[in-house]
N, C-alpha and C positions, 0 to 999 in steps of 0.2 A: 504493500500500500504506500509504503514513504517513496520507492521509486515511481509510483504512478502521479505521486502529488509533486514532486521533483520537476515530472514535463509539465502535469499543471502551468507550476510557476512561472514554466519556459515559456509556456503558450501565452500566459498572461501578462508576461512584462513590457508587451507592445500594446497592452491594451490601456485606455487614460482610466476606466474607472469601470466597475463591476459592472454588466447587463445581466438580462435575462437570460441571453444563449450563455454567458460563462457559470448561471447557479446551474442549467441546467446539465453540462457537462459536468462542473463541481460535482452535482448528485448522482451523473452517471458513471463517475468516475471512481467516487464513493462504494457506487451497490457492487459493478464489477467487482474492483480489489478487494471488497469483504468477500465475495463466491471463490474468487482465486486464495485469498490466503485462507480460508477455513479448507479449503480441497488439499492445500502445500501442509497445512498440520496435520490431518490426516494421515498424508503421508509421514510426516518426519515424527510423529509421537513417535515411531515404535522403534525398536532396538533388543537386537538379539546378537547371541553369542552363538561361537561352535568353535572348539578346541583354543588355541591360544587366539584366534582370530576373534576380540570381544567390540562392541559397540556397531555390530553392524545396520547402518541405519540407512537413509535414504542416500540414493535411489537404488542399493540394494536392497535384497531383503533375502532371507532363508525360505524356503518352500516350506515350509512348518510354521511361517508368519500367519497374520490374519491377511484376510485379502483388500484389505484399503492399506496397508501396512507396503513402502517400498514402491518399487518398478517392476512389471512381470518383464520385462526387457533386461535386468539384471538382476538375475533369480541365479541365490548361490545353494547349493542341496549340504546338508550333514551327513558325511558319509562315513559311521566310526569315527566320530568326533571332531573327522578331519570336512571343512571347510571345501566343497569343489565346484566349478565356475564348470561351466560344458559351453566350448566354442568352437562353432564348425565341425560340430565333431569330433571334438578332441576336449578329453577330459585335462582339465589343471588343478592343483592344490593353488589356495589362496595365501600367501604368505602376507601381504598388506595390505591394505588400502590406506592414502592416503586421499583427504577428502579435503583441505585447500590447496592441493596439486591439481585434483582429478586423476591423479594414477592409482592404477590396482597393477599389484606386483605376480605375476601369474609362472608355476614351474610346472610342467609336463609331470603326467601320475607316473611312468615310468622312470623317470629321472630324478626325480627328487631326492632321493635318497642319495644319490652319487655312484649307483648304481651302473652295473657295465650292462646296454641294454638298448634298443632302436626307439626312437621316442613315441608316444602311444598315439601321434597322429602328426603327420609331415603338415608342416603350416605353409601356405601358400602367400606369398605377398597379397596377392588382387583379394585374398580372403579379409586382409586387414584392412587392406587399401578403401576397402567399397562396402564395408561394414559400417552403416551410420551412426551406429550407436558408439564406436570409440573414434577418437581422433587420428589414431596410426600406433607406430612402435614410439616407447621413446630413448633414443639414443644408444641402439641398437646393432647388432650384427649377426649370423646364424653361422649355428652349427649344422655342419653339412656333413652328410652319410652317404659312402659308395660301398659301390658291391664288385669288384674285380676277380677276373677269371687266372688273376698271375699276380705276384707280389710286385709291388712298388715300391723303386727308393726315392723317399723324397722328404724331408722333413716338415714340411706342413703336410704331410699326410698322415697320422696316425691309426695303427692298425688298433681294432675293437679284439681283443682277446677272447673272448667271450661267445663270439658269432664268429670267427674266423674258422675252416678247419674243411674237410673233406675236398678240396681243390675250391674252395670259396674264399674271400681275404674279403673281409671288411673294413674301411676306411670310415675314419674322421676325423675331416678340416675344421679349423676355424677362421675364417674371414671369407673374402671373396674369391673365390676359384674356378676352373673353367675345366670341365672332362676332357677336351681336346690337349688339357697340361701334361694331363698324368700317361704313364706308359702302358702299354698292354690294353685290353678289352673290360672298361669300367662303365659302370650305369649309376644314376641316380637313383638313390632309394630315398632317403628324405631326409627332413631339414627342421631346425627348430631353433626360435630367437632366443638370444641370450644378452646380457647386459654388456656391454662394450668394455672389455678391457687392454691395455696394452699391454700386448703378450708378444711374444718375439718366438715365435716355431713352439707353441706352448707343448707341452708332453698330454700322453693320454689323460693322466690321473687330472692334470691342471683343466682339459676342457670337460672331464667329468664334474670337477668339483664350477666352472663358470657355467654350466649348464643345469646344475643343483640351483644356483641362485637364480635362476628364471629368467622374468622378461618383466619389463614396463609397458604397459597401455593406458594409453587419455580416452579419458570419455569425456562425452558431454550431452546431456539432456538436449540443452538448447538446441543444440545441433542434428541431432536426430527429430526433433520435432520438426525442425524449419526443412531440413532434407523430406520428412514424410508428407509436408504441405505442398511439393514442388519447389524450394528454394533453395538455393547455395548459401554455405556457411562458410567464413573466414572469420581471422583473430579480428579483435577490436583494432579500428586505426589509431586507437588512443595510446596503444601498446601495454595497455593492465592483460596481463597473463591470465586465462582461464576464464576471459569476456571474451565473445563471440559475437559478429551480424551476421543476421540474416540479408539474404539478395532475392527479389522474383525479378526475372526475366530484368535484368541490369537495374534497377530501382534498389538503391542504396537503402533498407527499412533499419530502424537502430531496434535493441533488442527491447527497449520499452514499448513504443509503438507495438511490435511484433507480439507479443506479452497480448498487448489491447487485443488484440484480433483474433489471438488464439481463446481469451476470454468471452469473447462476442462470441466466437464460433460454436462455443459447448455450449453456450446459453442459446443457440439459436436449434442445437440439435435437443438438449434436454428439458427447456421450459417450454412447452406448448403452450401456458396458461397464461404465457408473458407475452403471447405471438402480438399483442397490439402495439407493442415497442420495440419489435425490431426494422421498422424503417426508420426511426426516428435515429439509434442508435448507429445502423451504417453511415447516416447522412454526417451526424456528431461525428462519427470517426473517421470518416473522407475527410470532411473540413479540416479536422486535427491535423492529419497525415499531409494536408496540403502547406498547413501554416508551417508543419514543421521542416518540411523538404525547403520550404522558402529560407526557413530561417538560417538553414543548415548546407546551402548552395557552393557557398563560398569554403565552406570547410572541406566537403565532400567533394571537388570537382575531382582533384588527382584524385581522389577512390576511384570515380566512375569509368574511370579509362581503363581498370583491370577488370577481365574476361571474368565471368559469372564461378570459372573453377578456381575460387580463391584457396581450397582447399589443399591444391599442389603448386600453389607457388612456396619462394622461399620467405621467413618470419621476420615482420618490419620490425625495428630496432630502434630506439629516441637515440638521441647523444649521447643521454645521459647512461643509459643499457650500454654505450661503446666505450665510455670511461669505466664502468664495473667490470666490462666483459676484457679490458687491457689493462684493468690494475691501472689506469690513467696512463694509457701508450708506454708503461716501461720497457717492453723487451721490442725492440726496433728489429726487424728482421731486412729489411731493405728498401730503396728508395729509388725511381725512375720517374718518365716523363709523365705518368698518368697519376703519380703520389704516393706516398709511404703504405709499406706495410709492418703492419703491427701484430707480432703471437696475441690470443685471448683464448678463454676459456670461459663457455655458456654455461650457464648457471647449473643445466644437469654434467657438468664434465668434460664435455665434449669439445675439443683441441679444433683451433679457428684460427684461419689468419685473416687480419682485420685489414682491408687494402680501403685509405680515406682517401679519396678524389681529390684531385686539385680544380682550381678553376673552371668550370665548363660555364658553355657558352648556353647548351640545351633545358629547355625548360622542365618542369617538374613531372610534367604529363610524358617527353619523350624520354627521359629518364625512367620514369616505371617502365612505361613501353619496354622498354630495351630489357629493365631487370624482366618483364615477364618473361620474354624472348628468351634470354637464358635461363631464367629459372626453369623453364619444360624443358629442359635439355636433364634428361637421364640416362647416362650411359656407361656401364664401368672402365668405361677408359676416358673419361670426358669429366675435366673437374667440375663437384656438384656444388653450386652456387646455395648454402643455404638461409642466408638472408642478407639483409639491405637494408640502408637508413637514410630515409629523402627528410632531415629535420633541419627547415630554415635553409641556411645555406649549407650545413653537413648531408656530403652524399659519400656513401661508404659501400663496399660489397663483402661479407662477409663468406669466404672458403671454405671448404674441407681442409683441413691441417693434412703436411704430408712428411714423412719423417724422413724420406731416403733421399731426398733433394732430390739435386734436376740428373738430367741423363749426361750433360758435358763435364760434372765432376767425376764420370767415372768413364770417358771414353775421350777426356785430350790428357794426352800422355805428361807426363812431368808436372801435373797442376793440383797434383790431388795424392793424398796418400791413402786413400781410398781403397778397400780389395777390389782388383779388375773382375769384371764381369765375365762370363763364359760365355761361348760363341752360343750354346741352346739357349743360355738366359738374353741373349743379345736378339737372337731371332722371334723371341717370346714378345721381346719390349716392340719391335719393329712392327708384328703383324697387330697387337695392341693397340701402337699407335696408329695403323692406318687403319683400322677398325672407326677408330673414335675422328677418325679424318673424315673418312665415307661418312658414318653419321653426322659430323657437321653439313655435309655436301646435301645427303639426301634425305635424312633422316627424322627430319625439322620439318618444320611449318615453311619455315622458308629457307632458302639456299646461305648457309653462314659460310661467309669466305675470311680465315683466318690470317693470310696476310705478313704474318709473321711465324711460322714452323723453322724451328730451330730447337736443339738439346738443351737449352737453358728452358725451354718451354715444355718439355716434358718431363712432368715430374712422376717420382716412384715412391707409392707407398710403400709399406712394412713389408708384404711379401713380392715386394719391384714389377707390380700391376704398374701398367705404363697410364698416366691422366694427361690428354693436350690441355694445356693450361693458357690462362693470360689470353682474353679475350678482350683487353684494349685496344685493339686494332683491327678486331673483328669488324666485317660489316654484313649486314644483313638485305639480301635480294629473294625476289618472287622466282619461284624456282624454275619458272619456262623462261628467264634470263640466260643468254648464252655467253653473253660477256655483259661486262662493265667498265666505267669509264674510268680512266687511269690517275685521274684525279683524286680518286677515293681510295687507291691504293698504296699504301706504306708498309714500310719494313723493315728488314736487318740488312745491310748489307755482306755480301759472300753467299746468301739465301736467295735473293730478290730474283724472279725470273727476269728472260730480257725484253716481255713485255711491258712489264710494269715498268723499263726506264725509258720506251722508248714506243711511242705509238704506230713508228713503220714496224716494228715488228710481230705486231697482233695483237687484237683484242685479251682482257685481261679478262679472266674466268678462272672457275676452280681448276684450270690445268694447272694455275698460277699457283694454287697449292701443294699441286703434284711436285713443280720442280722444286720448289721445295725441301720436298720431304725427301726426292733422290739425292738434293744435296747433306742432307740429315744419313741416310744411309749410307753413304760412302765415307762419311767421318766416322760412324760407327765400326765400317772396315779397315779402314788405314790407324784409327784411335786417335788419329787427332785434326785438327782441321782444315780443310780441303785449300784451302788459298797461305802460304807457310814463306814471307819473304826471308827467311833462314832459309828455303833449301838448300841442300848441299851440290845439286846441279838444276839447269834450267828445265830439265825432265823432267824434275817431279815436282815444279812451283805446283802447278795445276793437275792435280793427284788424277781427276777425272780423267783428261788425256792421260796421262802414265799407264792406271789402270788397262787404259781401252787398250793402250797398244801390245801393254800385257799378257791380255788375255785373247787380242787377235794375234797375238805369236806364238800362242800355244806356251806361253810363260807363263809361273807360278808367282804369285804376289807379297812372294816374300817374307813369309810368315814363320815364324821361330816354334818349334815344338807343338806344335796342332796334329792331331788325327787327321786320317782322312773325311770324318762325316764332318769333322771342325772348319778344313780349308773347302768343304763342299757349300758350309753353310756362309764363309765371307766371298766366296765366290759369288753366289745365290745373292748375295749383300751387293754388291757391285753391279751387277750383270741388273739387276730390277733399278736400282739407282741409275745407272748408265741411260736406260729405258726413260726414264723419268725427267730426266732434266737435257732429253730434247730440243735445240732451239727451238724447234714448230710447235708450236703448243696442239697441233692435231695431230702432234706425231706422239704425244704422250699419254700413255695410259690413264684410263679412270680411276680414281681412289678401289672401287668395287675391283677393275681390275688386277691392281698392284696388290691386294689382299689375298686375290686367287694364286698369282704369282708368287707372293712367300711362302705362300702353304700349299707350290707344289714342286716335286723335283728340277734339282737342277737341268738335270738332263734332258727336261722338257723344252730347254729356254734356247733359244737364240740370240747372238750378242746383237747390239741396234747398232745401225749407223755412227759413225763416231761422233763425239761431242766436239765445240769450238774447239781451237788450241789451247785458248788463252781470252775469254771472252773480256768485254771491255769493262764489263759491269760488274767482274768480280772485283772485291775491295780485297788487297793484300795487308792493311793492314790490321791488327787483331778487332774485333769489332767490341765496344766495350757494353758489358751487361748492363740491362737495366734492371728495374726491380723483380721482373720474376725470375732473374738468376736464382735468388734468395727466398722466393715466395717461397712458403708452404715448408721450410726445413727448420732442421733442429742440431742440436749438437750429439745428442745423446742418444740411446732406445728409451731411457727412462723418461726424457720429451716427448718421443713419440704421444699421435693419435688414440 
């Protein structure tokens, strides 16, 4: 009732003095919020216990409640004293609820114990994702189960003791992984969230005991309500934690108004006796809803620019949330021409780096724009943007934290003391990254041309999953675009194709990403980088030529202590790179292409045309890093994610 008399007040402060129409809103505003709060006590008198899980109150409730008691939408059973939640199908034990969070802490009835054992039901993201009644995972990661026909060696792969045996080998990961990684004939069997911790190759007993502790899920009332009326739910734009709007069909509704209607709406299904006042009441609550959209214009415009699925974007952030979330900017991680980045840490744990904008010229509307644009960008090789702060003149994009830094500390030779990478883990990073390439390309709404591909821009998490990162240079085109104008395009020099310097030489399109990323691959084969005004002869300034004439001479590349599937795979590194940074940009493969090409034999390949000698537009000298050299690393594993 106090927040219905709260918009009251709002409504009435443009008015010079009491009318008729404001007693009788006054008194309709009055009968409603008494029908509402006598219906919300109902619910919340009751409170019941089951094992250590005590005070369980609204809007759960135990199946052994009375039935005005709770939510039948989160109905928990006693089972043996033990407390169990059934979702999707899958039984969990309740270890907490917190209820000024909104999380409930959920562990699988198999697992709980810390038990060796497959969990009692594989949880599926879209199960959580598109369940209205909680809000998603929170700050999360899954334990993943294989089933292979041959043992594997791999250290994030841990074998289950327990189910392994008769020519069967059970595996379990923790974090992100891919069946195409592991060796031999493996399938998925299933999977189950677990609380994020930084683990470095954890052993079996350690993902038993992080899979004992369970998982975090948000719920929210509000939000299942506005989803089951037809409306989209997002955070508050005020940025208070665990307030929510409602949207229909792009109409910005705040959740008091929203309240109103859901009020009207049970009085118009349950009082038939009242049926002589409900025109009078729609007409009072149009008026309302009109005064207040008025009042509330100027506030809401940048709301109204984000798409009606506010619910997968990334989480708006005050200022004042990016001084808490950086301990006030202390740990400086790096600095370039788009502005500082800053390490933080969000309030559930979860490792951030804070990148705060400099100067821009673009308003507050093209600015969301752009964060929505990247924020649907999910893809595990593509860094996951998960929030943003448009407050006043702070604009900020907050990252996924990445521990292993970029790819060029560990592939230019003498700069790093760093352990070298192996040619299988080298070719892993490659087809990774042109994965998350292609998905920029085609994958999206609309065609993102990155502009700037280079190893300081690809960063490696915990288990050296490759992310394309640093999307300040990105721009964004309608995807039946074949090219684009060369005005818009910027970059690193020694990267830059030779259309982007120069418009006789062709229109500028995603080939211009391709070359690229061929010049990204062939530093990954020589280990250091391709334009070297040290060479020791005029042969190998420009490694690309060296390479070609190399390998059209039936010459080996010079390679110290490699196997043969080792020189097969930098060969394979060259020969698609070669490919790739074509002067013709029609002569160069499609990202979708260049994918197929890593992940198929070499002996499948034909060497391409030779490259320039010595093109004009490559820069000899060392190109210096900007800020996403730095983005996203750490010193330690103990920083890590």
């Amino acid at each position: 009732m106090k927040t219905h008399l709260n918009f009251l007040s709002l409504t009435m402060k443009k008015q010079e003095s009491p009318t008729i129409s404001t007693l009788l809103v006054l008194s309709l505003f009055i009968f409603l919020s008494t029908i509402e709060v006598e219906a919300r006590v109902l619910q919340q008198i009751c409170s019941s216990s089951c094992g250590d899980l005590t005070n369980i109150t609204y809007p759960f409730r135990l199946t052994t409640d009375p039935v005005k008691c709770g939510d039948p939408d989160y109905q928990i059973s006693c089972q043996d004293n033990k407390p169990i939640l059934e979702f999707h199908s899958g039984k969990y034990f309740v270890k907490q609820i917190s209820y000024d969070r909104h999380i409930i802490r959920l562990v699988d009835i198999n697992l709980a114990n810390g038990s060796c054992n497959l969990p009692y039901k594989s949880v599926s993201i879209n199960e959580v994702k598109y369940d209205s009644r909680y809000r998603g995972l929170v700050s999360s990661t899954f334990a993943s189960f294989f089933r292979c026909s041959s043992e594997i060696n791999d250290p994030a792969y841990r074998k289950v003791p327990c189910l392994s045996g008769n020519g069967s080998h059970f595996y379990v990961s923790y974090g992100t992984y891919i069946i195409s990684d592991l060796q031999g004939y493996c399938s998925f069997t299933s999977r189950v969230p677990t609380i994020y911790q930084a683990v470095w190759y954890p052993s079996y007993e350690s993902i038993l005991e992080l899979m004992a502790l369970g998982f975090d899920l948000e719920w929210s009332v509000e939000c299942r309500d506005c989803i089951a009326d037809g409306g989209s739910c997002s955070l508050s734009s005020l940025g208070t934690p665990n307030i929510y709007e409602c949207h229909f069909s792009g109409i910005h509704v705040p959740p008091l108004v929203s309240s109103i209607i859901y009020a009207i709406w049970d009085i118009l299904l349950g009082i038939n006796l009242i049926a002589r006042f409900i025109l009078a009441p729609i007409v009072i609550v149009g008026f309302l809803i009109y005064r207040h959209r008025t009042a509330k214009k100027a506030e809401d415009n940048k709301e109204n620019f984000l798409p009606s699925q506010r619910s997968l974007m990334p989480r708006r952030y005050s200022y004042s949330d990016l001084i808490a979330i950086t301990d006030n900017f202390k740990d400086k991680l790096g600095q370039g021409g788009f502005g500082t980045v800053y390490k933080g840490q969000l309030p559930d744990g979860f490792s951030v780096a804070v990148k705060m904008l400099g100067n821009s010229k673009c308003s507050d509307v093209d600015f969301i724009n752009e964060v929505f644009t990247i924020g649907k960008i999910h893809h595990a090789h593509v860094i996951q943007l998960v929030g943003f702060c448009c407050d006043g003149s702070y604009r900020a994009l907050l990252f996924e934290y990445m521990v292993n830094r970029s790819l060029d500390k560990y592939i230019f030779a003498g700069e790093t003391e760093l352990q070298p990478l192996s040619w299988e883990r080298l070719l892993r990073i490659a087809v990774g990254t042109a994965q998350g390439i292609e998905h920029l390309h085609t994958g999206c709404d609309v065609c993102i041309l990155h502009f700037d591909i280079k190893p300081h821009n690809v960063l490696l998490d915990h288990n050296f999953i490759p992310k394309v990162s640093d999307f300040g240079l990105a721009k964004f085109y309608p995807k039946e675009y074949d090219f684009v104008l060369v005005s818009t395009a910027r970059g690193t020099m020694g990267y830059i194709a030779p259309e982007l310097m120069s418009n006789n030489l062709g229109a500028v399109s995603c080939k211009s990403d391709v070359y690229s990323f061929g010049m990204l691959l062939l530093e990954m084969a020589r280990g250091r980088r391709n334009t070297d005004a040290k060479g020791n002869s005029s042969s190998k300034v420009y490694f690309p030529s060296w390479v070609y004439d190399r390998l059209n001479g039936e010459g080996d590349l010079e390679l110290d202590n490699v196997s043969e599937t080792e020189a097969a795979i930098a060969k394979k590194l060259c020969v698609v790179g070669l490919w790739c940074i074509q002067e013709n940009a029609s002569d160069r493969p499609l990202m979708a292409k260049v994918v197929e090409m890593l992940s198929s034999s070499i002996d499948d390949m034909q060497l391409p045309p030779s490259p320039l000698s010595f093109p004009d537009h490559i820069a000899v000298e060392e190109p210096q890093s900007d800020s996403s050299t730095e983005l996203l690393i750490s010193e330690t594993v103990e920083h890590s994610v």
